[in-house]
MARVEX-754165 format. One record per residue (C-alpha): x, z, y; residue in one letter. Coordinates in steps of 0.25 Angstrom, whole numbers. Last residue first. Layout:
<torbas>
TORBA, X, Z, Y, A
...
</torbas>
This chain:
<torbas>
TORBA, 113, 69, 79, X
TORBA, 98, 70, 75, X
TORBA, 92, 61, 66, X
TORBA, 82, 52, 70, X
TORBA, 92, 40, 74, X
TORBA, 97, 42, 59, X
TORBA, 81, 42, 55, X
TORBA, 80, 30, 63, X
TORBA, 92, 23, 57, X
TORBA, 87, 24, 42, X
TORBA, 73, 22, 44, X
TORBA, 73, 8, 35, X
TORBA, 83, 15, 25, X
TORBA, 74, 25, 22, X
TORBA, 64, 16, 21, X
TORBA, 70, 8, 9, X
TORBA, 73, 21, 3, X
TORBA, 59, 27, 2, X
TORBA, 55, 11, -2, X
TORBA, 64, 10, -14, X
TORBA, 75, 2, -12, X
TORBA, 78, -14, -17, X
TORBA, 81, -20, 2, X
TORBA, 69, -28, -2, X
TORBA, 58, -18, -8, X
TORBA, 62, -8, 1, X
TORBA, 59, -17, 13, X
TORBA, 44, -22, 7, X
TORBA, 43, -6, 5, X
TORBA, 47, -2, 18, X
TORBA, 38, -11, 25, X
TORBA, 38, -20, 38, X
TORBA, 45, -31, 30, X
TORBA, 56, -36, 41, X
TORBA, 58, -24, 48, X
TORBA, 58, -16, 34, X
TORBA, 67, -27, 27, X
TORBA, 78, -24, 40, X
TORBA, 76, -10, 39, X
TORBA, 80, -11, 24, X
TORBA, 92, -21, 28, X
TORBA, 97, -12, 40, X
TORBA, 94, 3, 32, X
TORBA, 103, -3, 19, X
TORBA, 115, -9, 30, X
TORBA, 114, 6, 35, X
TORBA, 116, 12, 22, X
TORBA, 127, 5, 18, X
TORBA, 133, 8, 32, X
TORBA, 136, -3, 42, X
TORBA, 147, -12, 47, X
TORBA, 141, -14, 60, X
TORBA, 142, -31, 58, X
TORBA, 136, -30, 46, X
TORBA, 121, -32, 48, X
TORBA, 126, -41, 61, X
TORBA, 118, -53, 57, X
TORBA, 106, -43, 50, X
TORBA, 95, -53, 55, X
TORBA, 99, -66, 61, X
TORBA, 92, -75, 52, X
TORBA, 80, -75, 65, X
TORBA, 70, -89, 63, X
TORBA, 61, -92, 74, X
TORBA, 48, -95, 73, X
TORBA, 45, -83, 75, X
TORBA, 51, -80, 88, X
TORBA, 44, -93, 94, X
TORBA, 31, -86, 93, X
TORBA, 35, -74, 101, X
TORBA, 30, -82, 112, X
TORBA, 18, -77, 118, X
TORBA, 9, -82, 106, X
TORBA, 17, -73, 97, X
TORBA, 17, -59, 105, X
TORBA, 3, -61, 109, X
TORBA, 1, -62, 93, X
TORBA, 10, -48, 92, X
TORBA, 2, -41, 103, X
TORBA, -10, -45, 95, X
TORBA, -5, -38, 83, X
TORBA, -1, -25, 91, X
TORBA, -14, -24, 95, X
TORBA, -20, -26, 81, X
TORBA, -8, -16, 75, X
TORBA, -14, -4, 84, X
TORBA, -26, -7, 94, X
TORBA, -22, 5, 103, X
TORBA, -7, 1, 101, X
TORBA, -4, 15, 110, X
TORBA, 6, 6, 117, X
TORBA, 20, 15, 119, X
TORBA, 31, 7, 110, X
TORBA, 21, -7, 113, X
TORBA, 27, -6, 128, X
TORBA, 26, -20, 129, X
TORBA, 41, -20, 132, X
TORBA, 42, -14, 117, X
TORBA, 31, -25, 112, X
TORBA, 39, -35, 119, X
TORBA, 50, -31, 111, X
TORBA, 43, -29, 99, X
TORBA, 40, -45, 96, X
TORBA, 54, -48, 101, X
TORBA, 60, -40, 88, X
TORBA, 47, -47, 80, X
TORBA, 52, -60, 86, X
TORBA, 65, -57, 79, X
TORBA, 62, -52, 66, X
TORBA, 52, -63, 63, X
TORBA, 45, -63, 50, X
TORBA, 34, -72, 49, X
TORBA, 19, -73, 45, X
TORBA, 16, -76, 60, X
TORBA, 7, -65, 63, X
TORBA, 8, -55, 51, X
TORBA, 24, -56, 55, X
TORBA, 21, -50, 69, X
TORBA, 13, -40, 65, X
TORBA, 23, -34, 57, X
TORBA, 34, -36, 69, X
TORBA, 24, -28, 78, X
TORBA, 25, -18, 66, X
TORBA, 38, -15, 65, X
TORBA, 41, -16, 80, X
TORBA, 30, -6, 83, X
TORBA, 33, 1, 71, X
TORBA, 50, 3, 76, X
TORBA, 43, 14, 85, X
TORBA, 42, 23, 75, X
TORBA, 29, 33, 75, X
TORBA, 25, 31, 89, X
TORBA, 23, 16, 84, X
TORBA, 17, 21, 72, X
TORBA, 6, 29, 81, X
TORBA, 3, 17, 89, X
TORBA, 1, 8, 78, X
TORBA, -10, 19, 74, X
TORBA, -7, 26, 59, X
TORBA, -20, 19, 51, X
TORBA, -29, 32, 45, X
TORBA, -31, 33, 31, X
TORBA, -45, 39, 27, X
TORBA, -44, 44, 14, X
TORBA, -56, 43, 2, X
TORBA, -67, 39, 10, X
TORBA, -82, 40, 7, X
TORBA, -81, 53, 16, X
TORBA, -80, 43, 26, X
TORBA, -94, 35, 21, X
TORBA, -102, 48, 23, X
TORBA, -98, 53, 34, X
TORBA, -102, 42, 43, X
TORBA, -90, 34, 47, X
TORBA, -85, 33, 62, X
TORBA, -78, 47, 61, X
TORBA, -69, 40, 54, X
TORBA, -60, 38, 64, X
TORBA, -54, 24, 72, X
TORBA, -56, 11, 64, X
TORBA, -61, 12, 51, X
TORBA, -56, 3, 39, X
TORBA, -64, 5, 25, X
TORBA, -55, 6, 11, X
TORBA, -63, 3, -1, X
TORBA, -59, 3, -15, X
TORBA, -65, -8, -24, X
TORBA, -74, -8, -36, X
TORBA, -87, -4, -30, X
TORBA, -97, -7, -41, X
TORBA, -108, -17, -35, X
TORBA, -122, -12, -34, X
TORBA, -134, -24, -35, X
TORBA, -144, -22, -25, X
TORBA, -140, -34, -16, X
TORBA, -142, -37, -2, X
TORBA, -130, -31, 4, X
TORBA, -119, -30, -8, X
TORBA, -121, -16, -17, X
TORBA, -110, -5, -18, X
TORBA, -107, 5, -30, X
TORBA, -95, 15, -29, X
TORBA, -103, 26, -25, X
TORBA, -99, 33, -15, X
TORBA, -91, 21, -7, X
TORBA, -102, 13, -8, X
TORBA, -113, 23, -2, X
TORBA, -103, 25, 7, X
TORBA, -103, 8, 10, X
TORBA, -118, 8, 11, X
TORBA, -117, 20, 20, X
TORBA, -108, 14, 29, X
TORBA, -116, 1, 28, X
TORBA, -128, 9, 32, X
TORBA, -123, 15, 44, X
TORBA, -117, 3, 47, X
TORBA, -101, 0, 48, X
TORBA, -94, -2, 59, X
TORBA, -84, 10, 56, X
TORBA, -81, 3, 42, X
TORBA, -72, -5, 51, X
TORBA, -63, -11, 38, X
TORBA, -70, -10, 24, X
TORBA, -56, -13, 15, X
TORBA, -61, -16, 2, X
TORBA, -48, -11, -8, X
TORBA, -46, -16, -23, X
TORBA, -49, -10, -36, X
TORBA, -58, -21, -40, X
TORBA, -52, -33, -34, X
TORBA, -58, -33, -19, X
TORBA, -69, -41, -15, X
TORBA, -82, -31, -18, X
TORBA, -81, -21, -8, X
TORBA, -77, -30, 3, X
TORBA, -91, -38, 0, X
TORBA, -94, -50, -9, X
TORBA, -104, -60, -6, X
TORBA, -117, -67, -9, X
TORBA, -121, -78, -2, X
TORBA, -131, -82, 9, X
TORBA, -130, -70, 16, X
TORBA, -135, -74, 30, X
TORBA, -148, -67, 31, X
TORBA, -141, -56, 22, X
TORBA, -142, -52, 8, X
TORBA, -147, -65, 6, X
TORBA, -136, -66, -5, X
TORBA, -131, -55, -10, X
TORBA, -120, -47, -1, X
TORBA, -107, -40, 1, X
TORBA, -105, -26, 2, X
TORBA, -94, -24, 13, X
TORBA, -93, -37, 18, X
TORBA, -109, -39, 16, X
TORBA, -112, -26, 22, X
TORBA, -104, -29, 34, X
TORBA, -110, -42, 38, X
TORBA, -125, -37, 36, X
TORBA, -121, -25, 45, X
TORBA, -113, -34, 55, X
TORBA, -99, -34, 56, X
TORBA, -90, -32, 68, X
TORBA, -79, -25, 62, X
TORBA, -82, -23, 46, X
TORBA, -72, -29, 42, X
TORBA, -68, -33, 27, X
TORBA, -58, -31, 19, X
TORBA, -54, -34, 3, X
TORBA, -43, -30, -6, X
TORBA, -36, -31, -20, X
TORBA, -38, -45, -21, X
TORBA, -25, -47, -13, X
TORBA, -19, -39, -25, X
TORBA, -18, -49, -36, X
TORBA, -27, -47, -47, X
TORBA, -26, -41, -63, X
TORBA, -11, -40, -61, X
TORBA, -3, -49, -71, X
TORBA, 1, -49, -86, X
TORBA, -12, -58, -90, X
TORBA, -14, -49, -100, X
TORBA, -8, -38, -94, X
TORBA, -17, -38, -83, X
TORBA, -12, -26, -73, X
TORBA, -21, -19, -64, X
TORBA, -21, -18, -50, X
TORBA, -22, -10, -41, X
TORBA, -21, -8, -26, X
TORBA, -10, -9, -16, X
TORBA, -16, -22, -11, X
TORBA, -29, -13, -6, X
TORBA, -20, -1, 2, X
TORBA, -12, -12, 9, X
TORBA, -26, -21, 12, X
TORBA, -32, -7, 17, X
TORBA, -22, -4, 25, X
TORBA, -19, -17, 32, X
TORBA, -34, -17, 33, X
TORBA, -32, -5, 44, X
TORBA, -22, -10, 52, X
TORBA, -26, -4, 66, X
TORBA, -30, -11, 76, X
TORBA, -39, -1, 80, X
TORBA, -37, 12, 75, X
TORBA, -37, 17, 61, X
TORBA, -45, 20, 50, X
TORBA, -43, 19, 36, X
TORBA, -55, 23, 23, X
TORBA, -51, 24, 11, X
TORBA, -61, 22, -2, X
TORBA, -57, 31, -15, X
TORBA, -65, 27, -27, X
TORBA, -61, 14, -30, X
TORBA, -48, 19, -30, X
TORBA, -52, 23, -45, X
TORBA, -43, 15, -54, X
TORBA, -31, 17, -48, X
TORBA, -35, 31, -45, X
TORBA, -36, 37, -61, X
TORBA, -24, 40, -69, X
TORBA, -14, 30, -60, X
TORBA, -17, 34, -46, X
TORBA, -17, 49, -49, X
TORBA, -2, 48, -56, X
TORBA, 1, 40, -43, X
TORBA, -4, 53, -34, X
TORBA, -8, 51, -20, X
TORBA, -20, 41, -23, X
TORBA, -13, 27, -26, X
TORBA, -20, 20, -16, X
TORBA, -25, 28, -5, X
TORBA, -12, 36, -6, X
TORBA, -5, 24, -2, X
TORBA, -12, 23, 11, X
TORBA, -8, 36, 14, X
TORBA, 6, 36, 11, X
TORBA, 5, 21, 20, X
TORBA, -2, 30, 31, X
TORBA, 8, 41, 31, X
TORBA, 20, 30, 31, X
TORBA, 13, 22, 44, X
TORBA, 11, 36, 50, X
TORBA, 25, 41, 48, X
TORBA, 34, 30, 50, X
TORBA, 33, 15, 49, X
TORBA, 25, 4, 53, X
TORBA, 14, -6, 48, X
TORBA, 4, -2, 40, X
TORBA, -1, -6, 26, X
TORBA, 12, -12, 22, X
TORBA, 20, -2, 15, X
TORBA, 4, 0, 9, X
TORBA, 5, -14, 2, X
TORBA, 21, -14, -1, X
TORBA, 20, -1, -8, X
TORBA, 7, -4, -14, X
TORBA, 11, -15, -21, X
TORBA, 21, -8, -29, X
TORBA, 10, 3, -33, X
TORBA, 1, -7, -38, X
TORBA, 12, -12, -48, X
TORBA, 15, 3, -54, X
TORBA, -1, 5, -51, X
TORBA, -4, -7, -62, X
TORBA, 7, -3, -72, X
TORBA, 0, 12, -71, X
TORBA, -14, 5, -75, X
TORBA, -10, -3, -84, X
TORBA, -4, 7, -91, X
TORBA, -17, 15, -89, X
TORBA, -25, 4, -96, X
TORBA, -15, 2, -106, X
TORBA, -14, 17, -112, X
TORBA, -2, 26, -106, X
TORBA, 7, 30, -119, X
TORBA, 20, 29, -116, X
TORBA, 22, 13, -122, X
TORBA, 10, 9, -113, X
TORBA, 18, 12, -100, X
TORBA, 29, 3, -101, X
TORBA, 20, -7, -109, X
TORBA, 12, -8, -97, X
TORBA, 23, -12, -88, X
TORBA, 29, -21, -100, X
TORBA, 15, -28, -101, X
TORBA, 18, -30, -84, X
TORBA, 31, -35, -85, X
TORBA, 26, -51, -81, X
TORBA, 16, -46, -70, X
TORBA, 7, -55, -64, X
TORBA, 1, -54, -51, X
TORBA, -14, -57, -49, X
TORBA, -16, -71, -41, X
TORBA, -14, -73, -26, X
TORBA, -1, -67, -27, X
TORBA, 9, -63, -14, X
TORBA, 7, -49, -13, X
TORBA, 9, -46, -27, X
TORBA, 22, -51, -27, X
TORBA, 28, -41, -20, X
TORBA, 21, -32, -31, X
TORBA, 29, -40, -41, X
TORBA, 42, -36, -35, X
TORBA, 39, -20, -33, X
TORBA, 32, -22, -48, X
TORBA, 46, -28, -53, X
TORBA, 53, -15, -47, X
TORBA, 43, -5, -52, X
TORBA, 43, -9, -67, X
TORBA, 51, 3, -73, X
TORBA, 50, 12, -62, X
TORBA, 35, 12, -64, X
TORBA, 36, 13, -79, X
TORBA, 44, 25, -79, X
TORBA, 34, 32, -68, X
TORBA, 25, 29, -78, X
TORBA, 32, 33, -92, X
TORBA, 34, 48, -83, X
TORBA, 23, 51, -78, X
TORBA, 16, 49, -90, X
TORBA, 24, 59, -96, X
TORBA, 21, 68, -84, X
TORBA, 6, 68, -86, X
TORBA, 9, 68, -101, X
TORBA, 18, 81, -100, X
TORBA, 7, 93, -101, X
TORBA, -2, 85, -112, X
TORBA, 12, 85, -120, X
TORBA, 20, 72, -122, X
TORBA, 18, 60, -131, X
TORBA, 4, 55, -125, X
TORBA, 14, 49, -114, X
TORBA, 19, 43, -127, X
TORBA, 35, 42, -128, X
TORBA, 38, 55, -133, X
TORBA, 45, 54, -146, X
TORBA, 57, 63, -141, X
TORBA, 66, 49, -140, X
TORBA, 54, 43, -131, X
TORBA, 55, 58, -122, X
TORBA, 70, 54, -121, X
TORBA, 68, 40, -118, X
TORBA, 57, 44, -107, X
TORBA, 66, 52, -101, X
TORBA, 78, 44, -99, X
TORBA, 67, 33, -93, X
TORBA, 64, 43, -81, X
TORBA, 80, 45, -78, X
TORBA, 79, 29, -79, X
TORBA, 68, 27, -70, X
TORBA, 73, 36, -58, X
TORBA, 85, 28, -61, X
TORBA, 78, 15, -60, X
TORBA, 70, 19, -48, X
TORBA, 82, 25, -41, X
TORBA, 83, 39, -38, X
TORBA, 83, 49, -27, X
TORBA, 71, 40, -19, X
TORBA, 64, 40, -31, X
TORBA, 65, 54, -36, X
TORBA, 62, 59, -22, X
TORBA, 47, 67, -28, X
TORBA, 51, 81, -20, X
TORBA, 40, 77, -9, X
TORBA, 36, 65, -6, X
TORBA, 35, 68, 9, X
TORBA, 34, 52, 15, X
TORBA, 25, 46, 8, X
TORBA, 26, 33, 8, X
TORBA, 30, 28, -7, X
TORBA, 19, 35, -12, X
TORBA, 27, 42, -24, X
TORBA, 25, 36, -36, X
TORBA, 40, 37, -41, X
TORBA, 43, 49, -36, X
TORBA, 29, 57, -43, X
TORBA, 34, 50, -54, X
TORBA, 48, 53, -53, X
TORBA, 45, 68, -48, X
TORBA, 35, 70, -62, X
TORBA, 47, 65, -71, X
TORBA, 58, 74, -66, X
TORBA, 51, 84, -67, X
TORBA, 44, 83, -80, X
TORBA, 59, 77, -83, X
TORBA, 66, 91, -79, X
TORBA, 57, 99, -87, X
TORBA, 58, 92, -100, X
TORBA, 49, 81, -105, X
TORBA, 46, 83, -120, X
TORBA, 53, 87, -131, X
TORBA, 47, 86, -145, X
</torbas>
């Protein structure tokens, strides 16, 4: 019986390690399948040989030699995602809007595609899940920090690691269901974006799939939970973290939930200023983190801990006792404004225009424009942002209540009236419209998912002229 031949064992392994690529890493190696090929071919050449290996009789992962399942498996799920991708992408949009768990109409054909070679329900369900969790997180971490370049990428490849491990074929056989396990800890400066993080990371999480009821098993937003513990008393913090029984305090007269407890199981509690916490808090929180077991104040009963935690610090860790840091997984540090800024200076724009949105809940590209003006006549290129995206935010609430109001009120249809006028290349009118989305959106995925490219392209396209500019004459 003939099996895979040389060329496909090749062929096969870069396509999976292609298609599940993190999407922001910038050295990925040989594995360029995707951005040679289209999807749909890359899924053809892959469907050829699944028809010839079904015409040999070997249709079942459990089919094919002990030496050649890893890759035969490989092979039907890399086939699988491709497959479904497009209408995922589409549904994952979705995701972000519902307040009730997501259903999917094409989800018993998802399974089915995977049941048919072999893989048993549970990891079917399993694979279908991440192929849906996967399309989230490219939105969710694009947007974890604001800015471009570098640092803003490095810290996305990061955070992205913290999610699906730094091998897909590792997140399927054993990390989805064990993230538990692997708290993360982020620092930063002042002002600094911390829960932004942490929310990206939590929204990004999985979530199994209900055939029954052909729809998610809940709806993302209950994938998270924060609290602060900036300015908190002992008692207080205990009981955001922990929770309480009644009377466990003077004041508790009710029992209540802590952080640890709110999120869908699976889910991310984001502890934020773990710096202020207690000695014995901190050790409380270790002892948690060890053992997977915690108990609210005032009660001796111990709840399983069923949610991941990621804790905010502000500045080093050499704050934390010993103990609790070896607790963490990674420590992710958050790029300073100022260091993106000195990275492109497009981020101050980019990200001032960000900010302006998040305040008015509109999009205005013309008092975004005047908006980084007077930041440019303020000398914002040069400020060292000591108080980071919090500095810039009140800057762009001075910016509003002195007159910048009337801006966004306004409505600007002007865009792109002279597109045409320069007679321009194919590929230039391609880097206009995708730079335009990006300015607009204030994320390559959000833009690439517009324009119908992949990302990698999509931002190729974006940096189009400044690489030009780059180049030497």
């Amino acid at each position: 019986m003939e099996t895979l031949t040389k060329n496909e064992l090749s062929f096969i392994s870069s396509a999976f390690e292609s298609v599940f690529a993190n999407p922001f890493a910038s050295d990925k190696g040989d594995n360029t399948l995707q951005d040679s090929l289209p999807q749909e071919e890359l899924n053809e050449k892959l469907l050829q040989i699944i028809k010839r290996l079904e015409e040999s009789g070997l249709e079942l992962v459990q089919d094919f030699p002990f030496q050649e399942k890893g890759i035969a498996e490989k092979l039907f799920i890399s086939s699988s995602y491709l497959r479904f991708a497009c209408k995922l992408s589409s549904k994952a949009c979705e995701a972000f809007k519902a307040e009730s768990p997501l259903s999917i109409d094409f989800g018993s054909e998802g399974l089915l595609s995977l049941e048919k070679h072999g893989f048993e329900k549970s990891k079917a369900n399993r694979i279908f899940s991440s192929f849906f969790q996967l399309e989230r997180a490219k939105g969710c971490i694009e947007d974890s920090i604001s800015g471009h370049g570098r640092v803003a990428e490095d810290f996305r490849k990061q955070l992205w690691d913290c999610v699906f491990s730094s091998s897909f074929e590792n997140y399927i056989n054993f990390f989805s269901e064990s993230s538990v396990h692997f708290p993360i800890l982020i620092c930063s400066q002042p002002g600094c974006e911390r829960t932004r993080a942490a929310e990206a990371a939590a929204l990004s999480g999985f979530i199994g799939y209900n055939e029954k009821k052909q729809s998610f098993k809940t709806d993302m937003q209950k994938l998270y939970a924060s609290a602060d513990m900036s300015g908190c008393r002992e008692d207080e913090a205990e009981s955001f973290i922990f929770g309480r029984g009644k009377g466990a305090f003077l004041w508790a007269d009710s029992p209540a939930k802590g952080v640890l407890d709110k999120p869908s199981a699976g889910g991310i509690a984001f502890i934020d200023g773990i710096e202020n916490l207690t000695a014995r808090l901190a050790e409380k929180l270790r002892l948690a983190l060890e053992t997977g077991f915690c108990s609210p104040a005032g009660d001796t009963k111990r709840n399983a801990l069923e949610s991941r935690v990621f804790a905010g610090l502000t500045e080093d860790t050499s704050q934390l006792g010993s103990g609790l840091k070896m607790c963490f997984a990674k420590t992710l540090t958050v790029p300073p404004l100022r260091e993106r800024i000195d990275q492109s200076r497009d981020n101050l724009a980019l990200i001032a225009s960000k900010a302006l949105e998040q305040c008015t809940g509109i999009s205005n590209p013309e008092a975004a424009e005047k908006l980084s003006e007077q930041l440019i006549v303020k000398g914002g290129l040069e400020y060292s942002w000591p108080e980071n995206e919090r500095e810039l935010s009140c800057f762009v609430k001075s910016f509003l209540l002195s007159g910048g109001e009337e801006l966004i009120s306004e409505s600007d249809n002007s865009h792109g009236k002279d597109f045409l006028s320069s007679r321009p290349t194919a590929a230039k009118l391609l880097s206009d419209y995708c730079k335009m989305l990006y300015e607009e959106y204030g994320s390559y995925e959000q833009a690439a998912r517009t324009a119908g490219l992949d990302r990698r392209t999509a931002k190729k396209y974006i940096e189009m002229d400044e690489t030009a500019r780059n180049e030497p004459s």
